[in-house]
ZATI-700990 format. One line per 10 residues: number of its first residue (from 1); their letters; for each residue x, y, z of N, C-alpha, C, O. Coordinates in steps of 0.001 Angstrom, whole numbers, padded with zeros to 6 digits. Layout:
% ZATI-700990
NUM) a) X/Y/Z/X/Y/Z/X/Y/Z/X/Y/Z | ...
% end
This chain:
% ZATI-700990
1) xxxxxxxxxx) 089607/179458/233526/091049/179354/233548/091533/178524/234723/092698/178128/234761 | 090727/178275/235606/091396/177474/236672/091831/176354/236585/092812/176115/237289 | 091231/175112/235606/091386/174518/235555/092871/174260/234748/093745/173458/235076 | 092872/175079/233735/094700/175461/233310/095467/175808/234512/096558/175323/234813 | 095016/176409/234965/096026/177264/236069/096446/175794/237404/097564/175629/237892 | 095543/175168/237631/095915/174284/238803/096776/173099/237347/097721/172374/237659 | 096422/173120/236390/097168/171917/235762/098744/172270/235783/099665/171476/235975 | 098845/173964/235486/100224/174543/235391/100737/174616/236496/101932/174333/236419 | 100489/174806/237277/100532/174656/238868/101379/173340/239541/102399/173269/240227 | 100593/172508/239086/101605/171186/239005/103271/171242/238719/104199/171259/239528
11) xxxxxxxxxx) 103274/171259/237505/104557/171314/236648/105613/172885/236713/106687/172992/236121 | 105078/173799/237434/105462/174953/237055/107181/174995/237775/107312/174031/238529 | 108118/175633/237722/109341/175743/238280/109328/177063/239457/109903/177036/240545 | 108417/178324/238842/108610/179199/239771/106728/179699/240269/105994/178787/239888 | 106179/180463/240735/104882/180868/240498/104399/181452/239237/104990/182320/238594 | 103166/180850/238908/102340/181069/237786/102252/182442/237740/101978/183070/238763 | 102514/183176/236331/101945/184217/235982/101033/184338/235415/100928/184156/234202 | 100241/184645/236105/098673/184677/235847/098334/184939/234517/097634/184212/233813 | 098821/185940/234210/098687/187103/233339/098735/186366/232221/097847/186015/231444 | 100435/186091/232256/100637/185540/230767/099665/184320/230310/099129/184363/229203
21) xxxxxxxxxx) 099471/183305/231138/098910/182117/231518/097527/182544/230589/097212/181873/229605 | 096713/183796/231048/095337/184081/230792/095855/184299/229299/095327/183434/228599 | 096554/184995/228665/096864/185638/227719/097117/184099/226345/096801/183945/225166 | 097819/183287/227364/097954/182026/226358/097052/181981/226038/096995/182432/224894 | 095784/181536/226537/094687/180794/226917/093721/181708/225644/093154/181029/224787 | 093613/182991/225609/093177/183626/224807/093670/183466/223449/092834/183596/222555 | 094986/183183/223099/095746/183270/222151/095735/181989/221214/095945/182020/220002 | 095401/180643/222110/094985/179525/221947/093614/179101/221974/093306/177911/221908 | 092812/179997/222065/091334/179330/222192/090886/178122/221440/090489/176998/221749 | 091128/178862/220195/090733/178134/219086/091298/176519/218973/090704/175542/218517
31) xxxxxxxxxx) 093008/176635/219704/093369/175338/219243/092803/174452/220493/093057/173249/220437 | 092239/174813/221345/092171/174200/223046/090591/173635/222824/090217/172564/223301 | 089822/174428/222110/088752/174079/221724/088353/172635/220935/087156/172361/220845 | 089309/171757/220391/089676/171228/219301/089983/169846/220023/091150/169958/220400 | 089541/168686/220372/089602/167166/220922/091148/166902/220479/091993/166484/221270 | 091487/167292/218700/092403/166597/218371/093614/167514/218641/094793/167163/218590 | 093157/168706/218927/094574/169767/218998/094691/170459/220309/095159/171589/220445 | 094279/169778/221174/093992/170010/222729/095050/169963/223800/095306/170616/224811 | 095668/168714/223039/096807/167807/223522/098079/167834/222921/098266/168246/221776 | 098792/167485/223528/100716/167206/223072/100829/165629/222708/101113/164869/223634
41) xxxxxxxxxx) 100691/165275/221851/101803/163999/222064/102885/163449/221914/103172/162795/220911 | 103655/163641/222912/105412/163206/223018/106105/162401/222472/107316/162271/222291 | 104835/161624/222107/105498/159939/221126/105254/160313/219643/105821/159531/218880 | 104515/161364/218996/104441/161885/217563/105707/162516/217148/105543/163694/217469 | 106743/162418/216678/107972/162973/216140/107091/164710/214968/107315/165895/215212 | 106354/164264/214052/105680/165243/213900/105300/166172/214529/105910/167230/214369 | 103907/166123/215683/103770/166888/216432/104299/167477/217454/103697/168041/218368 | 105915/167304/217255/107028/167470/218527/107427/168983/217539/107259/170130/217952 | 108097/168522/215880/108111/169150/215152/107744/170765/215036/108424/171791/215065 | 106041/170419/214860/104838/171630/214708/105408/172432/216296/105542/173653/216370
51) xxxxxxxxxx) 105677/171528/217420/105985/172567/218752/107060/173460/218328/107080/174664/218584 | 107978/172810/217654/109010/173670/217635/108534/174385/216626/108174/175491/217028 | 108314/174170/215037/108291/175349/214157/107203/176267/214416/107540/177391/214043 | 105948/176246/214939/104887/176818/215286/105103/177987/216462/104785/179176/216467 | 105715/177228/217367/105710/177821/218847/106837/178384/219166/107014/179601/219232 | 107674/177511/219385/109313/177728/219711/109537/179026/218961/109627/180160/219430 | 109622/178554/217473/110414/179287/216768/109392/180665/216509/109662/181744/217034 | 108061/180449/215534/108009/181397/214909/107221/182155/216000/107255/183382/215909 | 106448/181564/217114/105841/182325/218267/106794/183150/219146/106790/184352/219412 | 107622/182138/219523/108691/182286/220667/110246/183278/219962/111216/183763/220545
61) xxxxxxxxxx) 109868/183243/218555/111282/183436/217862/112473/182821/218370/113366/183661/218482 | 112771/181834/218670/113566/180925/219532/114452/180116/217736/114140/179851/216575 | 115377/180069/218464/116271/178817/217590/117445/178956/218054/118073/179807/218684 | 117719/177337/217350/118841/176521/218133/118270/175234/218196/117136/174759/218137 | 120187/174550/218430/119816/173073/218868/119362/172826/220291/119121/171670/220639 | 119220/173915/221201/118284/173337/222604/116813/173298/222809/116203/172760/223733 | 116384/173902/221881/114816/173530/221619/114547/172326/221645/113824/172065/222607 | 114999/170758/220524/114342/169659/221006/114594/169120/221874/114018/168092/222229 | 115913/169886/222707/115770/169322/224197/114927/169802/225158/114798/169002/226085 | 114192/171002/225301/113714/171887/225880/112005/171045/225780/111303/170841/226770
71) xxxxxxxxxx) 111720/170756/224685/110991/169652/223900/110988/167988/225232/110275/167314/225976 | 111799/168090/224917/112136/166318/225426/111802/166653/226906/111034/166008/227620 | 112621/167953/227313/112393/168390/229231/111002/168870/229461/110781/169070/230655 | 109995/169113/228662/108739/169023/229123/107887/168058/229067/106861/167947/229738 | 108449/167083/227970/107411/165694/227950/108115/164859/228923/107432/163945/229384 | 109534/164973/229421/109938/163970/230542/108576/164322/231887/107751/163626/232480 | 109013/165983/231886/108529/166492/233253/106991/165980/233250/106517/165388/234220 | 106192/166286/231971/104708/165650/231978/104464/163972/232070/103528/163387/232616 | 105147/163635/231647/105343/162287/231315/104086/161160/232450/103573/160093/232115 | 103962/161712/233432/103165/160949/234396/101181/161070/233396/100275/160287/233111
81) xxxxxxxxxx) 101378/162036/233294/099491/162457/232502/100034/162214/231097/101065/162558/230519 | 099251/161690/230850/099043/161066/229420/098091/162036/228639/098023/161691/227459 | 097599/162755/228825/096959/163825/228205/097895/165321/228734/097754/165976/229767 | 098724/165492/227744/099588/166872/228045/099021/167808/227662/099112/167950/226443 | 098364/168657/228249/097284/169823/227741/098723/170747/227228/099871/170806/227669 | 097960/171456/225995/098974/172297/224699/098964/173529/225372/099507/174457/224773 | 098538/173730/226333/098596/174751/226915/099372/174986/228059/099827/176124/228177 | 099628/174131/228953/100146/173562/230116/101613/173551/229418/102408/174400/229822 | 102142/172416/228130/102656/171997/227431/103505/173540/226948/104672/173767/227266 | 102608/174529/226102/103565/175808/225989/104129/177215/226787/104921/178101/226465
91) xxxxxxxxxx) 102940/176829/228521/103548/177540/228734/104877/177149/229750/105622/178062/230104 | 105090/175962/230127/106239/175367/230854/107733/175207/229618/108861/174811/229912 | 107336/175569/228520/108184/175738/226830/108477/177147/227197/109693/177316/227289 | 107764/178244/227445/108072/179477/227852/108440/180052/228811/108826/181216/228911 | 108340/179247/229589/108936/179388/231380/110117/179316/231137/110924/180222/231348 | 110451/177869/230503/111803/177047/230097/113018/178415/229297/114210/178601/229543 | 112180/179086/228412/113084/179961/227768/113182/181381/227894/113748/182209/227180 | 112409/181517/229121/112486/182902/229793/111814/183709/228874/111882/184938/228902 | 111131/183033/228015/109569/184066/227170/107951/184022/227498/107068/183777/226676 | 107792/184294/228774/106936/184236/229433/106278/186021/229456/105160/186463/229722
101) xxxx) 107223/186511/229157/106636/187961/228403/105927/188328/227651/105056/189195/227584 | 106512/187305/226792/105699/187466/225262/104620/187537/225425/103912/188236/224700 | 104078/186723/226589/102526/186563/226521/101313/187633/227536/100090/187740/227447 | 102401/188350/228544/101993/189290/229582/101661/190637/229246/101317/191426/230127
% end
């Protein structure tokens, strides 16, 4: 996990919760495991999509029109690494919407 944890670390707004962080990480294995589903890419209108209906909404139960902005404010904030780890990627999406529970 460290290597998630110093990536989230970077980008994070307040201190990492460990907890939840580990809990993603478990919850995602499968997709983190995966070359092609590892990553975010910000420039796919599709795979911006899958963040929201996958994660946002049916993970996060989230809706509304501030999701694809919430969307747009994590690929600005990543924007420097070109490889946005999906993990890094959902939990700064959950920081963002104060559902960082969900996962603790």
């Amino acid at each position: 996990m460290s290597a998630h944890l110093d990536d989230v670390k970077k980008y994070a707004k307040s201190p990492v919760n460990e907890a939840a962080l580990a809990n993603m990480e478990k919850t995602y294995r499968l997709v983190l495991s995966k070359p092609d589903t590892r990553y975010v890419a910000c420039s796919d209108k599709a795979e911006l999509e899958t963040v929201r209906k996958n994660f946002l909404e049916k993970k996060l139960g989230l809706s509304g029109d501030d999701l694809d902005a919430s969307i747009k404010s994590v690929c600005e904030t990543m924007k420097a690494t070109r490889s946005k780890s999906r993990l890094t990627f959902y939990y700064l999406l959950a920081e963002h919407h104060g559902k960082l529970d969900t996962f603790a």
